[in-house]
VOPA-390886 format. One line per field, with one value per residue: x, y, z of N, C-alpha, C in turn; residue in three letters. Coordinates in Angstrom, 3 decimals, always signed. Atoms other than C-alpha are relative to their C-alpha. Last residue first. Layout:
# residues N
nx: (X ...) $
ny: (Y ...) $
nz: (Z ...) $
cax: (X ...) $
cay: (Y ...) $
caz: (Z ...) $
cx: (X ...) $
cy: (Y ...) $
cz: (Z ...) $
r: (ALA ...) $
# end
This chain:
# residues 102
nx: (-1.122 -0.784 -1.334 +1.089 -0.942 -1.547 -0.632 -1.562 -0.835 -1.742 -0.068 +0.419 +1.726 +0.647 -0.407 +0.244 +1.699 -0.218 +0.206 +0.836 +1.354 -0.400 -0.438 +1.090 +0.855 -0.524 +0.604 +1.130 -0.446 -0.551 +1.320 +1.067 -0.935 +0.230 +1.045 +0.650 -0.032 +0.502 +1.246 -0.187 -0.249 +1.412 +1.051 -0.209 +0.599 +1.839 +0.246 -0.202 +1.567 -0.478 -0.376 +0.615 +1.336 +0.097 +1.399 -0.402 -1.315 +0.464 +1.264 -1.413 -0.754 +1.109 -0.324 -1.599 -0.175 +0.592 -0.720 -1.174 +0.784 -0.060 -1.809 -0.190 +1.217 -0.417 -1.547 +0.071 -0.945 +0.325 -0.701 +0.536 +1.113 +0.022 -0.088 +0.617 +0.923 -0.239 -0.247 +1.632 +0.034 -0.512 +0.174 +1.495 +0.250 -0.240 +1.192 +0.972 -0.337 +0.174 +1.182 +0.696 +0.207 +1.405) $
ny: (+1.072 +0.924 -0.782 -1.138 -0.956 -0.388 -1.377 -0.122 +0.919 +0.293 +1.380 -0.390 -0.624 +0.966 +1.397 -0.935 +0.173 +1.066 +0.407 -0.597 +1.519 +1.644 -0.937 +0.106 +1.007 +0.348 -0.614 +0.610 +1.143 +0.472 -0.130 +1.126 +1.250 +0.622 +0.396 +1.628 +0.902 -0.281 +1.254 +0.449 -0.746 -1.143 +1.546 +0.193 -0.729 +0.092 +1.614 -0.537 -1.307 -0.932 -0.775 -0.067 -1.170 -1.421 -0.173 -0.576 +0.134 +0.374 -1.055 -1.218 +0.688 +0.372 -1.080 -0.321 +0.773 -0.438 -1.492 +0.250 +0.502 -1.249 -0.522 +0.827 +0.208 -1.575 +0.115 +0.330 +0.663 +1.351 +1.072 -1.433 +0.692 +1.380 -0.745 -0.857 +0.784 +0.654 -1.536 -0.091 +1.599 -0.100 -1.555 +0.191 +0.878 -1.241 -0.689 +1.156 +0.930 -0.929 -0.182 +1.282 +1.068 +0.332) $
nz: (-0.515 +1.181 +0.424 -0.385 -0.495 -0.157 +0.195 -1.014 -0.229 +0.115 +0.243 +1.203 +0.475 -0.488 +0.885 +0.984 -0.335 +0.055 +1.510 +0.720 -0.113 +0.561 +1.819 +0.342 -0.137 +1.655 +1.214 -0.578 +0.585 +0.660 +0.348 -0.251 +0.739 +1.570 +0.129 -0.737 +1.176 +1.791 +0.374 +1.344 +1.771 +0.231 +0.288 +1.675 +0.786 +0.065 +1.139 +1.449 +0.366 +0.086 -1.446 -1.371 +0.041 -0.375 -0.749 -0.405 -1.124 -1.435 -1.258 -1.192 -0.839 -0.858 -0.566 -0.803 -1.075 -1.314 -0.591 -0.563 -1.285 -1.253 -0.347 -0.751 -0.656 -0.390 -0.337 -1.359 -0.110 -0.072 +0.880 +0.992 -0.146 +1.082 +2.102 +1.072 -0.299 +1.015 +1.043 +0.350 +0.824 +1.410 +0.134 +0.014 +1.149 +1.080 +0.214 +0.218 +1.457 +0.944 +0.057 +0.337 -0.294 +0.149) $
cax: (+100.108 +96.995 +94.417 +90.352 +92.106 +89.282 +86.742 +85.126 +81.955 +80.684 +76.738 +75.626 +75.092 +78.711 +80.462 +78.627 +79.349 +83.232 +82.759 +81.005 +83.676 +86.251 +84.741 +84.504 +87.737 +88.920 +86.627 +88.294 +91.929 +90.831 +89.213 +92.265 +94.816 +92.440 +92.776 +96.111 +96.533 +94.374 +96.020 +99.602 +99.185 +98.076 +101.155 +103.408 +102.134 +102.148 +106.147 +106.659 +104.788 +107.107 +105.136 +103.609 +104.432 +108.065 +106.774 +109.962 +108.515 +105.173 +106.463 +109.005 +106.019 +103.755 +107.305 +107.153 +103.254 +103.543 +106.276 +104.421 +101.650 +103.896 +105.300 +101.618 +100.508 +103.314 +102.830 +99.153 +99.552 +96.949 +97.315 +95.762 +96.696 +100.202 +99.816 +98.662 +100.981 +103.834 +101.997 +101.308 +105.279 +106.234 +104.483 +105.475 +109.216 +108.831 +107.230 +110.181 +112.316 +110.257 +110.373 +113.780 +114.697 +115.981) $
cay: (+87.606 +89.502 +89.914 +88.579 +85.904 +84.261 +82.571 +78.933 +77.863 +81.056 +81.114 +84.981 +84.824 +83.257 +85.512 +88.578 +86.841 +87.000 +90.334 +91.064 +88.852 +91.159 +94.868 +93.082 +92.683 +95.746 +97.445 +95.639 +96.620 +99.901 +99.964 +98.606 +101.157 +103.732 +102.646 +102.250 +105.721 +107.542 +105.269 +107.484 +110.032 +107.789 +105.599 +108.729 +109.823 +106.836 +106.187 +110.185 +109.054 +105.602 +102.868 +100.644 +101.698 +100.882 +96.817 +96.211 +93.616 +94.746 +97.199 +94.709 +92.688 +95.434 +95.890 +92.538 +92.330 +95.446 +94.248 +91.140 +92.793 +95.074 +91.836 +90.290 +93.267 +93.830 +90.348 +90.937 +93.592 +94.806 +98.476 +101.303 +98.385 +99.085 +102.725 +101.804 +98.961 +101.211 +104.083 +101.056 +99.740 +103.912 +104.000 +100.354 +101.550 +105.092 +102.896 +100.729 +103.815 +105.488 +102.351 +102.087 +105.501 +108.153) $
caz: (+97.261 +96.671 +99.392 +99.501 +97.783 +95.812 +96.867 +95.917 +94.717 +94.125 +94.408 +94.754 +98.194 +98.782 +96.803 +99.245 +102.588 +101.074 +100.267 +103.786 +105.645 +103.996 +104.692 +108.357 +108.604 +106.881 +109.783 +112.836 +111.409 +111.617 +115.001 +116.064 +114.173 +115.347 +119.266 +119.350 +117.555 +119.819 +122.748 +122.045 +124.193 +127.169 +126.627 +126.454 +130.279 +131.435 +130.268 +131.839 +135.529 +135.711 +137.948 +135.620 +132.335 +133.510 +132.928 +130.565 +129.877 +128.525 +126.456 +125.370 +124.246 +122.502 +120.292 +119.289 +118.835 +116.849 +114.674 +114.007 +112.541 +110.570 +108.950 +108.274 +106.487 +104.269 +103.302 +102.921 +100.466 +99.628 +101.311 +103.263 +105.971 +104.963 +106.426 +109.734 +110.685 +110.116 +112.628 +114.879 +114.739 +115.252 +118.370 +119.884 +119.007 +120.986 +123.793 +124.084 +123.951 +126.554 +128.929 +128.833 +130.071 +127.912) $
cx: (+1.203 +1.312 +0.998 +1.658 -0.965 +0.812 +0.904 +0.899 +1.207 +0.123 +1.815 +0.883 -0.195 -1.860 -1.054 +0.313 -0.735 -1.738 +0.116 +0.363 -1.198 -0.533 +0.046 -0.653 -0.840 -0.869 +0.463 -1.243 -1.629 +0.103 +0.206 -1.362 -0.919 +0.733 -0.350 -1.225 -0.096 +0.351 -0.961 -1.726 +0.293 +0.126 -1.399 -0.834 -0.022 -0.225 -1.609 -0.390 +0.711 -0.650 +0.648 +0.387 -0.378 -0.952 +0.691 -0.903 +1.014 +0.777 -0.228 -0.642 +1.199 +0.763 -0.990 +0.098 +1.249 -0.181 -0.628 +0.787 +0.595 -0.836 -0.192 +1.149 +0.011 -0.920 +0.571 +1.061 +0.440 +0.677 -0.934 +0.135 -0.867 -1.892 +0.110 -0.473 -1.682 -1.356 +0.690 +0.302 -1.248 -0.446 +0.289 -0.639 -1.447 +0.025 -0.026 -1.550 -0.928 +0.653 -0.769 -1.147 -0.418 -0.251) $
cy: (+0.255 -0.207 -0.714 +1.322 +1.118 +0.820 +0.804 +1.609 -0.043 -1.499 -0.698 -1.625 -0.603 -0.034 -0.940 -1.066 +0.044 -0.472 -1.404 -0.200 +0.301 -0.902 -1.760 +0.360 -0.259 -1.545 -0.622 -0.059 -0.661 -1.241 +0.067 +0.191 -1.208 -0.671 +0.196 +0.042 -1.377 -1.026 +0.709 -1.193 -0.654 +0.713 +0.597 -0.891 -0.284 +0.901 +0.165 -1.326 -0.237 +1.366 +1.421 +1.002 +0.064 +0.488 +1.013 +0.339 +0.139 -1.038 -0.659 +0.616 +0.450 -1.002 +0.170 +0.640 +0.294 -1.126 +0.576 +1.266 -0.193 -0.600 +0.843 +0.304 -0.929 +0.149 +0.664 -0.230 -0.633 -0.504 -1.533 -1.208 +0.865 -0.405 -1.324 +0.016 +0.843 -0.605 -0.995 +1.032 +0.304 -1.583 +0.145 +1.068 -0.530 -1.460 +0.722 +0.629 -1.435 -0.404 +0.751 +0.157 -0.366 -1.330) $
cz: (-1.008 +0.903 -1.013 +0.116 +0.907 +1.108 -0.146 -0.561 +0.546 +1.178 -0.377 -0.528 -1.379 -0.396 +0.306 -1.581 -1.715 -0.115 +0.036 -1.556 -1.063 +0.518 -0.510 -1.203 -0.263 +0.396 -1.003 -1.419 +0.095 -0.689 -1.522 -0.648 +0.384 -0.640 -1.770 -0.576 +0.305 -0.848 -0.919 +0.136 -1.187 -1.486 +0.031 -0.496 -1.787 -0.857 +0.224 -0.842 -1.868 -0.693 -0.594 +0.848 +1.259 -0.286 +0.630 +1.477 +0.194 +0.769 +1.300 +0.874 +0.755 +0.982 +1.028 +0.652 +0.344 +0.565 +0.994 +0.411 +1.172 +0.992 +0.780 +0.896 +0.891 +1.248 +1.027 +0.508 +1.359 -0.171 -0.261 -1.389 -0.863 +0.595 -0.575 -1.256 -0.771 -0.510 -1.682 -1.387 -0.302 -0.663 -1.357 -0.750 -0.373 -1.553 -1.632 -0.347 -0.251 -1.240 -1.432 -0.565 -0.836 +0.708) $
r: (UNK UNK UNK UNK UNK UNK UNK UNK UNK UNK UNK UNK UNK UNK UNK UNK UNK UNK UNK UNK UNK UNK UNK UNK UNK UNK UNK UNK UNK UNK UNK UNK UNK UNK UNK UNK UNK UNK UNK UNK UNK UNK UNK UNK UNK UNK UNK UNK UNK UNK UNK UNK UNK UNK UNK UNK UNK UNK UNK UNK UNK UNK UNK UNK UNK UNK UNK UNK UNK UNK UNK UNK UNK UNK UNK UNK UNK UNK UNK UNK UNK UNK UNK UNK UNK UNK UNK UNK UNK UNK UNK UNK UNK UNK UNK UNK UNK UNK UNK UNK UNK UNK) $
# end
């Protein structure tokens, strides 16, 4: 298996972790798979076989579904959690809790 495709196959499985703890409140768990996809997003991109090897395009195409809902995802809890924060704030809180537990 070239390079490429194993570096891809870890990027692939770090979103798919990344995912399922974000179902979660557990920011821990949540910070760890973050990191995991930067890591594995960094090999990716140096190894730089997306560039030139057809089968590493093709797997990188087939996997920007889950790229993209793991971003659009994370984009949504975000904004879920400015909105209860916004939402404390309205209603005169002095100071907010956690918006994750610890």
């Amino acid at each position: 298996m070239p390079l490429g495709l194993a570096a891809l196959d870890d990027l692939f499985e770090a979103f798919e972790d990344l995912r399922d703890v974000l179902d979660g409140t557990d920011a821990v768990a949540i910070e760890l798979a973050s990191n995991r996809v930067s890591r594995a997003a960094a090999t990716v991109r140096a190894v730089g076989a997306w560039r030139s090897e057809p089968i590493v395009i093709e797997r990188l195409n087939a996997m920007l579904p889950l790229l993209e809902s793991a971003r659009v995802r994370v984009s949504l809890l975000a904004d879920h959690a400015n909105q209860r924060l916004a939402m404390l704030a309205a209603h005169g809180s002095t100071h907010a809790p956690l918006t994750y537990g610890r």
